[in-house]
Structure formats: C-alpha cells, structure tokens
mmCIF file of the N, C-alpha and C atoms, coordinates in Angstrom:
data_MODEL
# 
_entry.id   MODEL 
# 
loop_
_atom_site.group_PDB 
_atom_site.id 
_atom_site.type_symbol 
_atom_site.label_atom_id 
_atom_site.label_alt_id 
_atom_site.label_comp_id 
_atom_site.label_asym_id 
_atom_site.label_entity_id 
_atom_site.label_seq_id 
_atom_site.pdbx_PDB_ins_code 
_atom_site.Cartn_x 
_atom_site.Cartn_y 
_atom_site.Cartn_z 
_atom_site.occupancy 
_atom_site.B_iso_or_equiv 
_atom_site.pdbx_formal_charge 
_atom_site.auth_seq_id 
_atom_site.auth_comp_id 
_atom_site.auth_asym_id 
_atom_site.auth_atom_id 
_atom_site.pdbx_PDB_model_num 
ATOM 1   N N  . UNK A 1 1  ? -6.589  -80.281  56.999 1.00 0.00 ? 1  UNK A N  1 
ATOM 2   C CA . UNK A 1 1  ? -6.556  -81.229  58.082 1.00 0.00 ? 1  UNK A CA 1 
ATOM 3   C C  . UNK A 1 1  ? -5.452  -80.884  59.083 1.00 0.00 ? 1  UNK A C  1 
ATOM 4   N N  . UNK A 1 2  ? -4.377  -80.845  58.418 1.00 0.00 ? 2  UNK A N  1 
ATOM 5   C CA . UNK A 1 2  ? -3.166  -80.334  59.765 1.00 0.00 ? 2  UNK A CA 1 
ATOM 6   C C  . UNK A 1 2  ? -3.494  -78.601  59.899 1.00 0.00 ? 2  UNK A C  1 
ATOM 7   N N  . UNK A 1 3  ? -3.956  -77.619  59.594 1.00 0.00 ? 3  UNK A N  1 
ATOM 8   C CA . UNK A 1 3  ? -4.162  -76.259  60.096 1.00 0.00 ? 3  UNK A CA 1 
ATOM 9   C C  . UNK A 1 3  ? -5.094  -76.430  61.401 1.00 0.00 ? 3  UNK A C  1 
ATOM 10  N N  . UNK A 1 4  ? -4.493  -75.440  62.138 1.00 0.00 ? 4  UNK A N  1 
ATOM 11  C CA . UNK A 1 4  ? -5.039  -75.279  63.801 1.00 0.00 ? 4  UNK A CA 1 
ATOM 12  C C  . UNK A 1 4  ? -6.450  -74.279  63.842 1.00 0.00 ? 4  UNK A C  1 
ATOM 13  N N  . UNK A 1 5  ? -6.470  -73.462  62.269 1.00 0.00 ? 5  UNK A N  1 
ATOM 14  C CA . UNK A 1 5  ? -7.515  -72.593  61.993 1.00 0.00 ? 5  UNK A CA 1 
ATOM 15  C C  . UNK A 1 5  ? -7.130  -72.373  60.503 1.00 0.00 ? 5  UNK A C  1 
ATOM 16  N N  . UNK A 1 6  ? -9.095  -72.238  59.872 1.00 0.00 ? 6  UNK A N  1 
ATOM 17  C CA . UNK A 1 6  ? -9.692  -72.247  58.673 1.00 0.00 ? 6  UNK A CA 1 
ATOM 18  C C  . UNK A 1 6  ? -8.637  -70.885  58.032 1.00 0.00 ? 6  UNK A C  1 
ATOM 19  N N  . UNK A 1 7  ? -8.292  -70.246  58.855 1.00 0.00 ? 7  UNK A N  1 
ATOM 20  C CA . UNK A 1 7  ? -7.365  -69.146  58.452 1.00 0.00 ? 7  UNK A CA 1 
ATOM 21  C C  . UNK A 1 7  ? -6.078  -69.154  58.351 1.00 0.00 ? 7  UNK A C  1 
ATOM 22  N N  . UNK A 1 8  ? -5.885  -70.102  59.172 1.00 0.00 ? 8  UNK A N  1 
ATOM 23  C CA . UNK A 1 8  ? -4.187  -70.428  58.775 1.00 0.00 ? 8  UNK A CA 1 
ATOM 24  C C  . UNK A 1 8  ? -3.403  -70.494  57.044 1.00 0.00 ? 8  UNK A C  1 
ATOM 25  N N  . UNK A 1 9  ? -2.521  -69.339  56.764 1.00 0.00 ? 9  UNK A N  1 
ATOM 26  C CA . UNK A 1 9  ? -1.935  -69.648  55.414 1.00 0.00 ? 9  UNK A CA 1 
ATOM 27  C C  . UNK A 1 9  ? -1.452  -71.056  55.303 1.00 0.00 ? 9  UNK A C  1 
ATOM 28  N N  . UNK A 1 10 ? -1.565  -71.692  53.943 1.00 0.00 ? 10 UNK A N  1 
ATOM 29  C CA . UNK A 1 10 ? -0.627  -72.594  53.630 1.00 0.00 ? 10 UNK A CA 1 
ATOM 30  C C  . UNK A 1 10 ? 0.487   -72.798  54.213 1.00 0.00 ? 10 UNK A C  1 
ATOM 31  N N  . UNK A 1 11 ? 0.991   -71.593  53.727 1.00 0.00 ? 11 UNK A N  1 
ATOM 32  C CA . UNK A 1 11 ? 2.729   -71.617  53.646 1.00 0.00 ? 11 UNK A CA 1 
ATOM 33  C C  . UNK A 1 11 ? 3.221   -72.109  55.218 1.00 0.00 ? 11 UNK A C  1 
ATOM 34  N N  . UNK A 1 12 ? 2.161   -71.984  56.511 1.00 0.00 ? 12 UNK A N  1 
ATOM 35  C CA . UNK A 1 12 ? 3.007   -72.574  57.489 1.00 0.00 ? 12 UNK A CA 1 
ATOM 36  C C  . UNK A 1 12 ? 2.215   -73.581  57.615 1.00 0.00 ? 12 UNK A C  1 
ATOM 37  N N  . UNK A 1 13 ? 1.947   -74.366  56.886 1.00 0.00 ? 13 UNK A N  1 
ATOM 38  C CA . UNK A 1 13 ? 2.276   -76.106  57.111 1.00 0.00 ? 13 UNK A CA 1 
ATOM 39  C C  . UNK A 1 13 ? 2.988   -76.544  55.971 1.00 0.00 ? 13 UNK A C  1 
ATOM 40  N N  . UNK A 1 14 ? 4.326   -76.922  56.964 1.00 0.00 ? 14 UNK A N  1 
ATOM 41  C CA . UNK A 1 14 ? 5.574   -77.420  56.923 1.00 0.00 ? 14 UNK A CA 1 
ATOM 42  C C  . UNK A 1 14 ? 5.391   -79.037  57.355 1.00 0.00 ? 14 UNK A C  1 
ATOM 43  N N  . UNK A 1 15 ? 6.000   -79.970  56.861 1.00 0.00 ? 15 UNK A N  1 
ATOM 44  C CA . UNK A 1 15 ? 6.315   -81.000  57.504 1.00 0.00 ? 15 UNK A CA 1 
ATOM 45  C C  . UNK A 1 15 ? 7.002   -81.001  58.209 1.00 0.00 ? 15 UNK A C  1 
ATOM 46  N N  . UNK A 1 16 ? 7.586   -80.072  58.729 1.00 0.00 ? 16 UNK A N  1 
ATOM 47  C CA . UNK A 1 16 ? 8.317   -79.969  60.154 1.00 0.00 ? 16 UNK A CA 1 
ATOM 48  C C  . UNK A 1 16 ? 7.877   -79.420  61.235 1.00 0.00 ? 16 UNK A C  1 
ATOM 49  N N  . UNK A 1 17 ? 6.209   -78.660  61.034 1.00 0.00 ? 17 UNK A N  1 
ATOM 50  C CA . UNK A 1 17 ? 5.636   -77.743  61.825 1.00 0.00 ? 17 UNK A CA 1 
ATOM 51  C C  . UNK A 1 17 ? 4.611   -78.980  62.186 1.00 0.00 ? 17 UNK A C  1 
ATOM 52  N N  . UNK A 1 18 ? 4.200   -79.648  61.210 1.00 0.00 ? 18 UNK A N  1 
ATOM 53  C CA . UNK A 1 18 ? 3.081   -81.430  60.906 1.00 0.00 ? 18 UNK A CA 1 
ATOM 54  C C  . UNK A 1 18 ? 3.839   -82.371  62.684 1.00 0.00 ? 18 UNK A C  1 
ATOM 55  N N  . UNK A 1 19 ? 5.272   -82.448  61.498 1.00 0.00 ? 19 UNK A N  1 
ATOM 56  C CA . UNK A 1 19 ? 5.743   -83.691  62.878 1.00 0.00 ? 19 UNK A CA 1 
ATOM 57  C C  . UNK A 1 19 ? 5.784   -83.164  64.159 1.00 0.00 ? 19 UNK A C  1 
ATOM 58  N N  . UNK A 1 20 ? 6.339   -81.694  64.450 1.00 0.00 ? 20 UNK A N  1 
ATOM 59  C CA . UNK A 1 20 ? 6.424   -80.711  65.631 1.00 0.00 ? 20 UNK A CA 1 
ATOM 60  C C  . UNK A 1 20 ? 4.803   -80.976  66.628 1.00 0.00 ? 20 UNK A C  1 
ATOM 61  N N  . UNK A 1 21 ? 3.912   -80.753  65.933 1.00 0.00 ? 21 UNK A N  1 
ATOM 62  C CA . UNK A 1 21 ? 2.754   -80.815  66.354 1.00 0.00 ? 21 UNK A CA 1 
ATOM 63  C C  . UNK A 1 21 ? 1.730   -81.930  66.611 1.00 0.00 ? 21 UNK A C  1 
ATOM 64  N N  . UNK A 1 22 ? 1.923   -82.879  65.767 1.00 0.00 ? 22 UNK A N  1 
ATOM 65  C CA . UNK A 1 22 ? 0.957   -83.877  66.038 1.00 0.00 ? 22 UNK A CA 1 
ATOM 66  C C  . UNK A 1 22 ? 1.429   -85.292  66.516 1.00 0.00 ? 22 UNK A C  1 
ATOM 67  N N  . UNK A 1 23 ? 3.306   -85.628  66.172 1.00 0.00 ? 23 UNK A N  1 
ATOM 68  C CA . UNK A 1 23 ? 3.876   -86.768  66.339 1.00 0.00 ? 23 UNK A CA 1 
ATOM 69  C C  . UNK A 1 23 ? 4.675   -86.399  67.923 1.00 0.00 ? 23 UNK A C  1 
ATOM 70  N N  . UNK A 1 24 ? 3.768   -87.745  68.623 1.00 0.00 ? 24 UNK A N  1 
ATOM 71  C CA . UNK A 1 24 ? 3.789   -87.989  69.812 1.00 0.00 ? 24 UNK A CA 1 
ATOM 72  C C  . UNK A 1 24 ? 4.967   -88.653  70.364 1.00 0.00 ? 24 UNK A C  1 
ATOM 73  N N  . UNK A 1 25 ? 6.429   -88.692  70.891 1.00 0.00 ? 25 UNK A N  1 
ATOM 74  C CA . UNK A 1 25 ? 7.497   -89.298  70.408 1.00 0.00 ? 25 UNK A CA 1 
ATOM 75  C C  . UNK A 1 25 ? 8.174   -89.521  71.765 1.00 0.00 ? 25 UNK A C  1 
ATOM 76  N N  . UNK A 1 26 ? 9.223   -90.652  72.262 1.00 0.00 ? 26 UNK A N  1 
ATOM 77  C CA . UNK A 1 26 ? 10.132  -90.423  73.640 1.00 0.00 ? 26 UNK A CA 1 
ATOM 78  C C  . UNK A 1 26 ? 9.905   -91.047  74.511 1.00 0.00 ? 26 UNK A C  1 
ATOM 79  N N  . UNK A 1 27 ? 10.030  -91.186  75.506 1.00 0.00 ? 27 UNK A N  1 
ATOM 80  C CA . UNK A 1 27 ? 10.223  -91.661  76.634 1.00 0.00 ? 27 UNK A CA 1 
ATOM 81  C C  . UNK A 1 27 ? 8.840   -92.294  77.187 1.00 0.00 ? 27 UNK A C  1 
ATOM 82  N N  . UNK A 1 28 ? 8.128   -93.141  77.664 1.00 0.00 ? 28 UNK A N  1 
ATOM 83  C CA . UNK A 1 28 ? 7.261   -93.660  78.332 1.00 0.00 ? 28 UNK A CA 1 
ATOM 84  C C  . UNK A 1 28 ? 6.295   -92.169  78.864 1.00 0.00 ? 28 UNK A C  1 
ATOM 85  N N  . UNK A 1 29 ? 7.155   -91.447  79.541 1.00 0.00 ? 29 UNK A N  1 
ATOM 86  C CA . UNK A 1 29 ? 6.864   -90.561  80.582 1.00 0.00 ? 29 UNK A CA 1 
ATOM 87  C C  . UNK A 1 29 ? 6.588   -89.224  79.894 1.00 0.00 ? 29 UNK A C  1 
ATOM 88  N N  . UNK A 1 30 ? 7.333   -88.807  78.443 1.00 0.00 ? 30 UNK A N  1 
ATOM 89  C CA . UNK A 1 30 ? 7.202   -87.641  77.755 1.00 0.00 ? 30 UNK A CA 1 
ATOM 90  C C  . UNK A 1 30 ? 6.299   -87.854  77.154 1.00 0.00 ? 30 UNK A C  1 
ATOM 91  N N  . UNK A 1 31 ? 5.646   -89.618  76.498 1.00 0.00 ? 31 UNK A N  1 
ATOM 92  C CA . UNK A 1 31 ? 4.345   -89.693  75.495 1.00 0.00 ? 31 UNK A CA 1 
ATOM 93  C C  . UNK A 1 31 ? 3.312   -89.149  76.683 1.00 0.00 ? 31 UNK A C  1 
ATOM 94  N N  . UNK A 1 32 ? 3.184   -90.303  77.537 1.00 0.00 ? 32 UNK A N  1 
ATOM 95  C CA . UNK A 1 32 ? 2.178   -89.868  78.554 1.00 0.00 ? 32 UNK A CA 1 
ATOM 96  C C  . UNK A 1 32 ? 2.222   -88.082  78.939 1.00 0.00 ? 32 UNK A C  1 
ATOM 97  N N  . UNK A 1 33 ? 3.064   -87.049  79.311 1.00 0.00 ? 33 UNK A N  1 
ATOM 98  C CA . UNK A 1 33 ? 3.112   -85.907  79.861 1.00 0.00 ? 33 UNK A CA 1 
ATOM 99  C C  . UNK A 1 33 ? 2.572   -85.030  78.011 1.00 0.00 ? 33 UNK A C  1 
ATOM 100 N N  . UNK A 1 34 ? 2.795   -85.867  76.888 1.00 0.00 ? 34 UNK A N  1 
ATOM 101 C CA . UNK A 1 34 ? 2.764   -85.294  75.519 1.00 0.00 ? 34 UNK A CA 1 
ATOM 102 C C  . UNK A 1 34 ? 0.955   -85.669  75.360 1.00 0.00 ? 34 UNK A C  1 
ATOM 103 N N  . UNK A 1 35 ? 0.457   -86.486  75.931 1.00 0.00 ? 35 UNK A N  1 
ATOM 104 C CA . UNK A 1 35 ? -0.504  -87.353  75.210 1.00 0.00 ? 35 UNK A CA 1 
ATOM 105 C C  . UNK A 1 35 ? -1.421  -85.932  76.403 1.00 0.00 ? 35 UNK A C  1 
ATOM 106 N N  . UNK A 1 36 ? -1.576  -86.072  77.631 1.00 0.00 ? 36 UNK A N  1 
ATOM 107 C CA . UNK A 1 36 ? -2.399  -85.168  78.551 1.00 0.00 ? 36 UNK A CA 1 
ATOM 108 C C  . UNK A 1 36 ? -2.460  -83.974  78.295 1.00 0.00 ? 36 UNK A C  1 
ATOM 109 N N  . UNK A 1 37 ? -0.587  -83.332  78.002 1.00 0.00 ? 37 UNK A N  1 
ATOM 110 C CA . UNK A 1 37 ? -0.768  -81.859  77.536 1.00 0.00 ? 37 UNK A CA 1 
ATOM 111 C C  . UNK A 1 37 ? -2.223  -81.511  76.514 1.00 0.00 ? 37 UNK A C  1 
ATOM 112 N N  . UNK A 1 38 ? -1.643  -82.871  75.571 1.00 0.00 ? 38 UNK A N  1 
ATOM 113 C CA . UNK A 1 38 ? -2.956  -82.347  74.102 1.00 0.00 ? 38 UNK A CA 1 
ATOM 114 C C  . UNK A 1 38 ? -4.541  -82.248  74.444 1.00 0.00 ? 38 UNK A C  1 
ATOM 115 N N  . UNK A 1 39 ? -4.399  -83.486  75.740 1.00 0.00 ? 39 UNK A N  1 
ATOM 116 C CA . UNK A 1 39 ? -5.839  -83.635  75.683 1.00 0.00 ? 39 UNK A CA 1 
ATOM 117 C C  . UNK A 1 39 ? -6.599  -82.054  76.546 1.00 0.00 ? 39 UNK A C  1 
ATOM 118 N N  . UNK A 1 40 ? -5.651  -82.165  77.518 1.00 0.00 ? 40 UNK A N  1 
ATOM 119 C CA . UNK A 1 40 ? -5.998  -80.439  78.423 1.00 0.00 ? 40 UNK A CA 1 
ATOM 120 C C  . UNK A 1 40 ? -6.476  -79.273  77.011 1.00 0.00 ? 40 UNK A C  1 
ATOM 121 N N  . UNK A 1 41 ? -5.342  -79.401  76.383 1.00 0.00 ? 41 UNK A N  1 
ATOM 122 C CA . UNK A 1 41 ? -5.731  -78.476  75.000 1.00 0.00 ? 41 UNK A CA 1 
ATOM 123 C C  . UNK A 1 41 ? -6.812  -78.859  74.027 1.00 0.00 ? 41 UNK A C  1 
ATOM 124 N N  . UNK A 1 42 ? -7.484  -80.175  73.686 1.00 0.00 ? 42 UNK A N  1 
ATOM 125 C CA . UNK A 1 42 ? -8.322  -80.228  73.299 1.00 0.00 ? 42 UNK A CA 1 
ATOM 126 C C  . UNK A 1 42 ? -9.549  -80.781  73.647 1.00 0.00 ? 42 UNK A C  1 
ATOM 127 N N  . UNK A 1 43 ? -9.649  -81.540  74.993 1.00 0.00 ? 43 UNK A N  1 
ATOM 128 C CA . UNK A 1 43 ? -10.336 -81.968  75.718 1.00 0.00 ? 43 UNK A CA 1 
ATOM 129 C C  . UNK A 1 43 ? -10.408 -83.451  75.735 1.00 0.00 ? 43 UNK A C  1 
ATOM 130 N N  . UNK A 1 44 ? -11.249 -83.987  75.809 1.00 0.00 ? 44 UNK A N  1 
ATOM 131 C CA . UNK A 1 44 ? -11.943 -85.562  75.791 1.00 0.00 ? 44 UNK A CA 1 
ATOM 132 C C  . UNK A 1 44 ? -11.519 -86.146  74.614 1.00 0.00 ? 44 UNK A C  1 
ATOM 133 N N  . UNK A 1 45 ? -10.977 -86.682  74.122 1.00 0.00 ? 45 UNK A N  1 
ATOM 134 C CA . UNK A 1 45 ? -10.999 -88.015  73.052 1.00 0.00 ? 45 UNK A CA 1 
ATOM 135 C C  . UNK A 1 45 ? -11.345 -89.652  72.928 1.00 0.00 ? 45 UNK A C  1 
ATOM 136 N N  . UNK A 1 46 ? -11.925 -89.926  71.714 1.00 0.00 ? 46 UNK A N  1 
ATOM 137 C CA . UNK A 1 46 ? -12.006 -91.722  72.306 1.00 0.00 ? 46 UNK A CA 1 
ATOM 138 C C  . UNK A 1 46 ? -10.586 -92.229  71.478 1.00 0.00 ? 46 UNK A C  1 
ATOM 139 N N  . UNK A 1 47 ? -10.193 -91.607  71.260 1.00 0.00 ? 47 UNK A N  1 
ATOM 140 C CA . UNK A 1 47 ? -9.004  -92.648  70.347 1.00 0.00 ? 47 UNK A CA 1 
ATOM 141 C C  . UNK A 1 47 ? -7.881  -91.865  70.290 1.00 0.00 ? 47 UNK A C  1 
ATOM 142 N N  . UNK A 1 48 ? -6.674  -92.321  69.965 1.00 0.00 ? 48 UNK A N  1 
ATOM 143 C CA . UNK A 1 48 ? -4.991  -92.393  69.516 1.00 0.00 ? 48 UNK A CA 1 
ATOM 144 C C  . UNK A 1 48 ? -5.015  -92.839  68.240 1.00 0.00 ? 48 UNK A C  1 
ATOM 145 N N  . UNK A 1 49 ? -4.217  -92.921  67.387 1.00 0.00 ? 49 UNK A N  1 
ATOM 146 C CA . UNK A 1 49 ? -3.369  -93.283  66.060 1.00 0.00 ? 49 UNK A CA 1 
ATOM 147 C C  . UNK A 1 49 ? -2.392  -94.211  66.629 1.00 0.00 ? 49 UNK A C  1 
ATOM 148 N N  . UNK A 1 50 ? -1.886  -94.953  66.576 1.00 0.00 ? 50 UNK A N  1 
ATOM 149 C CA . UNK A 1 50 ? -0.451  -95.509  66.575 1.00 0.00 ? 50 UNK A CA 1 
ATOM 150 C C  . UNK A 1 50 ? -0.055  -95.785  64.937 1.00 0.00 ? 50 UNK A C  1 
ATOM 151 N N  . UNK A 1 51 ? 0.523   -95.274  64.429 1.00 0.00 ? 51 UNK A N  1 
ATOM 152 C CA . UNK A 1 51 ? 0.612   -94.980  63.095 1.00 0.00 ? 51 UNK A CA 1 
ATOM 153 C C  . UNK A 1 51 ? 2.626   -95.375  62.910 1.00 0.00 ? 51 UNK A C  1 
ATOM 154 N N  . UNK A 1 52 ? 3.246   -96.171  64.357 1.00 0.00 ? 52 UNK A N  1 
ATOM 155 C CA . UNK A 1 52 ? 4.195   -96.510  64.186 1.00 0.00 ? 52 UNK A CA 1 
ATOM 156 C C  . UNK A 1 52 ? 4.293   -98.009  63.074 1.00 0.00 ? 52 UNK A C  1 
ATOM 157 N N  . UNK A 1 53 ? 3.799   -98.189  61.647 1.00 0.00 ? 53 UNK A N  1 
ATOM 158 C CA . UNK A 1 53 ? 3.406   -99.616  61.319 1.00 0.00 ? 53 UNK A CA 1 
ATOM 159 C C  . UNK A 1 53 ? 4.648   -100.102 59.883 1.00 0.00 ? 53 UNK A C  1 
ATOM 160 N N  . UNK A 1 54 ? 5.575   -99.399  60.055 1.00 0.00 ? 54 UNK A N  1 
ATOM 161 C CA . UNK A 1 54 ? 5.905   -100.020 59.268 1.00 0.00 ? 54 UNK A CA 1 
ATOM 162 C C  . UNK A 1 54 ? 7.132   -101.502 59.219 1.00 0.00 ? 54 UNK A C  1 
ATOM 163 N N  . UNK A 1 55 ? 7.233   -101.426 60.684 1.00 0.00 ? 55 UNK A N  1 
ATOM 164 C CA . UNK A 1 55 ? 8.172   -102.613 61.252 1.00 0.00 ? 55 UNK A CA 1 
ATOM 165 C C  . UNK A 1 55 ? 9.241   -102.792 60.562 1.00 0.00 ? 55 UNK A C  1 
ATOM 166 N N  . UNK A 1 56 ? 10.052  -102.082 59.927 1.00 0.00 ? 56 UNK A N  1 
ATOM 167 C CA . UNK A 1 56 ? 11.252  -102.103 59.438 1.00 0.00 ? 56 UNK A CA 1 
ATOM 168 C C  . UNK A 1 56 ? 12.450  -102.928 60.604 1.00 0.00 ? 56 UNK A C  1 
ATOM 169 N N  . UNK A 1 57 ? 12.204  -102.484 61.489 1.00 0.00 ? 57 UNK A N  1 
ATOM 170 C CA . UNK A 1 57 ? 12.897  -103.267 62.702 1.00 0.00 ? 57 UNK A CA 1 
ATOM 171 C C  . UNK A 1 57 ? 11.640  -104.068 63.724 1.00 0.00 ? 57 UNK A C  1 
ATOM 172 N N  . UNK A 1 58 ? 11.126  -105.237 63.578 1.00 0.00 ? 58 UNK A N  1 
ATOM 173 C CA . UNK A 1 58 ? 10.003  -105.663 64.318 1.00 0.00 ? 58 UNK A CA 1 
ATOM 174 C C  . UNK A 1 58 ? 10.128  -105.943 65.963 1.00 0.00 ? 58 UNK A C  1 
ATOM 175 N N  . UNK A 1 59 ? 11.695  -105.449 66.592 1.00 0.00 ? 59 UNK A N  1 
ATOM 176 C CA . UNK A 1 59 ? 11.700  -105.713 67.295 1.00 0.00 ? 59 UNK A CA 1 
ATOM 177 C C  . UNK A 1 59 ? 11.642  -104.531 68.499 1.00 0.00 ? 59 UNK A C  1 
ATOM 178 N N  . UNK A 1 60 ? 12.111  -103.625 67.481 1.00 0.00 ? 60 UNK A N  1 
ATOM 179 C CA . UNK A 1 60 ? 11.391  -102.350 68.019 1.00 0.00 ? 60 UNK A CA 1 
ATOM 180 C C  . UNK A 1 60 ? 10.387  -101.553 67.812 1.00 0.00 ? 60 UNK A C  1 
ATOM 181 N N  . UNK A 1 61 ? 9.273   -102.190 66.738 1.00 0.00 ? 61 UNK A N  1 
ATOM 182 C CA . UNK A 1 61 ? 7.846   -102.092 67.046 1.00 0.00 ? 61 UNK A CA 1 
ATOM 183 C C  . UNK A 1 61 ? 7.584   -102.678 68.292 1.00 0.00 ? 61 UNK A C  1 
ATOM 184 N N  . UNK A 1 62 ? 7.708   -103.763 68.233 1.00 0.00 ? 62 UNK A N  1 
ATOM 185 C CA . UNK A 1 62 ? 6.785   -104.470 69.418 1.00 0.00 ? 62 UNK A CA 1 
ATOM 186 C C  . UNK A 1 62 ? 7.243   -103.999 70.743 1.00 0.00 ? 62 UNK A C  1 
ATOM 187 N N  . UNK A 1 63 ? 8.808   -103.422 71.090 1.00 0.00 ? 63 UNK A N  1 
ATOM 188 C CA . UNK A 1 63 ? 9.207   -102.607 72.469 1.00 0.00 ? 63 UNK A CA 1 
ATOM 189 C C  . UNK A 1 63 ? 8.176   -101.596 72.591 1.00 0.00 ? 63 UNK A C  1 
ATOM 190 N N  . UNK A 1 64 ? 8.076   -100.705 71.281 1.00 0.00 ? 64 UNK A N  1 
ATOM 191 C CA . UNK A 1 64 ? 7.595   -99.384  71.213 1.00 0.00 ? 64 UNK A CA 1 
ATOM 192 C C  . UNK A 1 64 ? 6.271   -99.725  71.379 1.00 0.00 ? 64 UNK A C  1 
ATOM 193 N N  . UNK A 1 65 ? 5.396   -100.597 71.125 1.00 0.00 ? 65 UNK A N  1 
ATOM 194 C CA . UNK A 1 65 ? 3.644   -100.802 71.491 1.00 0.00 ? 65 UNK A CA 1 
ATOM 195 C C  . UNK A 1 65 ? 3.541   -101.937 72.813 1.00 0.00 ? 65 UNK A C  1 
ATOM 196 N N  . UNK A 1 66 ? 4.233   -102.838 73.406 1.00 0.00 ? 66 UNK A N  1 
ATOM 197 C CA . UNK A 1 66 ? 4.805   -102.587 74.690 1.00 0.00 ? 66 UNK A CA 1 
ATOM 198 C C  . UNK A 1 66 ? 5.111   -101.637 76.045 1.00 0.00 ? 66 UNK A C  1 
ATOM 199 N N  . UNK A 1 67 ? 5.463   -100.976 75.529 1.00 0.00 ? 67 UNK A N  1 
ATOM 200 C CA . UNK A 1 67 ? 5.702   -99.609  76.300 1.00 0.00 ? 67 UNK A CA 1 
ATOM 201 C C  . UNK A 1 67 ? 4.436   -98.426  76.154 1.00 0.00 ? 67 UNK A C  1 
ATOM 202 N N  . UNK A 1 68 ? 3.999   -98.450  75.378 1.00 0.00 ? 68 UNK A N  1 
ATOM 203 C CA . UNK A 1 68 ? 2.441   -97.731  75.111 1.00 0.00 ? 68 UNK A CA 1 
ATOM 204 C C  . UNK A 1 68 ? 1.750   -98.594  76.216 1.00 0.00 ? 68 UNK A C  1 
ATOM 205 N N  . UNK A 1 69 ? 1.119   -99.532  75.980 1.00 0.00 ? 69 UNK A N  1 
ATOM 206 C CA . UNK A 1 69 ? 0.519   -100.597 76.665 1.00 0.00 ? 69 UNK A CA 1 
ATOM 207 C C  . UNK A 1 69 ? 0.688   -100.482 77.884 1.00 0.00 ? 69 UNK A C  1 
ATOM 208 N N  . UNK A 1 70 ? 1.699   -100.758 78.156 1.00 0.00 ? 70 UNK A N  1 
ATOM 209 C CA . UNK A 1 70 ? 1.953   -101.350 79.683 1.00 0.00 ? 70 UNK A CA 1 
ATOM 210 C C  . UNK A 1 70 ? 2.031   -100.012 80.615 1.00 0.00 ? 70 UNK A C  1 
ATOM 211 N N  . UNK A 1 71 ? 2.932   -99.014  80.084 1.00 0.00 ? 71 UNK A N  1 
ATOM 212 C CA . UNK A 1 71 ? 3.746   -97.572  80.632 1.00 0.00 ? 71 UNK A CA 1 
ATOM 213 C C  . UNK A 1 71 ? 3.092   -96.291  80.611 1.00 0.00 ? 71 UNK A C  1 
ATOM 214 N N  . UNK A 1 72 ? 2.151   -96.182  79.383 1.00 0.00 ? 72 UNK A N  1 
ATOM 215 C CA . UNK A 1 72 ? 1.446   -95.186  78.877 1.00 0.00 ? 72 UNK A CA 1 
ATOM 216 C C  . UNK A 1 72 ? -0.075  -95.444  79.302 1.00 0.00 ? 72 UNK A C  1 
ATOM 217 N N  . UNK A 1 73 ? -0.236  -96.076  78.525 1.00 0.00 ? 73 UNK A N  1 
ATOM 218 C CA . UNK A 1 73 ? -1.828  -96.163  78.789 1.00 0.00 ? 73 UNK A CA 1 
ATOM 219 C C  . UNK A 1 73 ? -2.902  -96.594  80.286 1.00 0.00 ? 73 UNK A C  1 
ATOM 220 N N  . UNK A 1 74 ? -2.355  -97.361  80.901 1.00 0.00 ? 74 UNK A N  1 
ATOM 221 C CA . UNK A 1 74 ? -2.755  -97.462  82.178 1.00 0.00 ? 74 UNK A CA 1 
ATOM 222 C C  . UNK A 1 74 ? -2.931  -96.056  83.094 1.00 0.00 ? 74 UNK A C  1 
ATOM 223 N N  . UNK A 1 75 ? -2.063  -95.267  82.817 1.00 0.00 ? 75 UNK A N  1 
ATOM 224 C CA . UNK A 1 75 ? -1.756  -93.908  83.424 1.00 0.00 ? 75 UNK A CA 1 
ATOM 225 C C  . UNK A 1 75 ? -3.066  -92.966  83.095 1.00 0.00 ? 75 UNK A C  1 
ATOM 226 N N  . UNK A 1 76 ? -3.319  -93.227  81.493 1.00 0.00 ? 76 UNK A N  1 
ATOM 227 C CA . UNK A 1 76 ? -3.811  -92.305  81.172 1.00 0.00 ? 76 UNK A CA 1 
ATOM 228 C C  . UNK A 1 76 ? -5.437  -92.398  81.683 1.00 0.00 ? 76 UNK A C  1 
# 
C-alpha cells in the first residue's frame, strides 16, 4: 500500500519515507500548495483522509479542521 511501484524493495519503506510522502502537514498555504502538488502528480481525486483524530488537545483539532475548511478547501 505505501510502495510508489510493485517493484519497490521493502527495505525503503521506512516510516520516515511513509510520513515524508503521504502526511500532508503546515501552514494553511503549504497543505493547499502540498494537497495540488499531489494531485498534478496523480491527477483527479474524490477524497482526502483527515486522519488528524485523536484529539489529545481538542482545541487544536478543531483549529486544525477549521483551517482545512475555511483556508484550504475553498481554494482547492
């Protein structure tokens, strides 16, 4: 599931090569410039993950899907 190709060795998926690549992270302006880069690279999508759920701090969930909402997604 995380290899970019059926040929890719194991050995380079890293959970640091995982978060590098697929976790979308930063600024209003870097998700949005992060979220288009991918799509140019993979084209059309109907959906996102927001996979931020574990609310350990609930008050910066709700900034952080706030700011998706309002900052990000309209753009896109």
């Amino acid at each position: 599931m995380f290899k970019s190709s059926l040929d890719q060795p194991d050995s380079e998926i890293t959970l640091e090569k995982v978060c590098e690549e697929l976790i979308i992270w930063g600024t209003p302006e870097k998700v949005f410039d992060d979220i288009s880069a991918f799509r140019d690279k993979v084209g059309d999508f109907g959906m996102l993950m927001y996979a931020g759920v574990d609310w350990l701090d609930p008050a910066l969930a709700k900034k952080s899907m706030s700011l998706m909402a309002e900052k990000v997604n309209p753009h896109l």
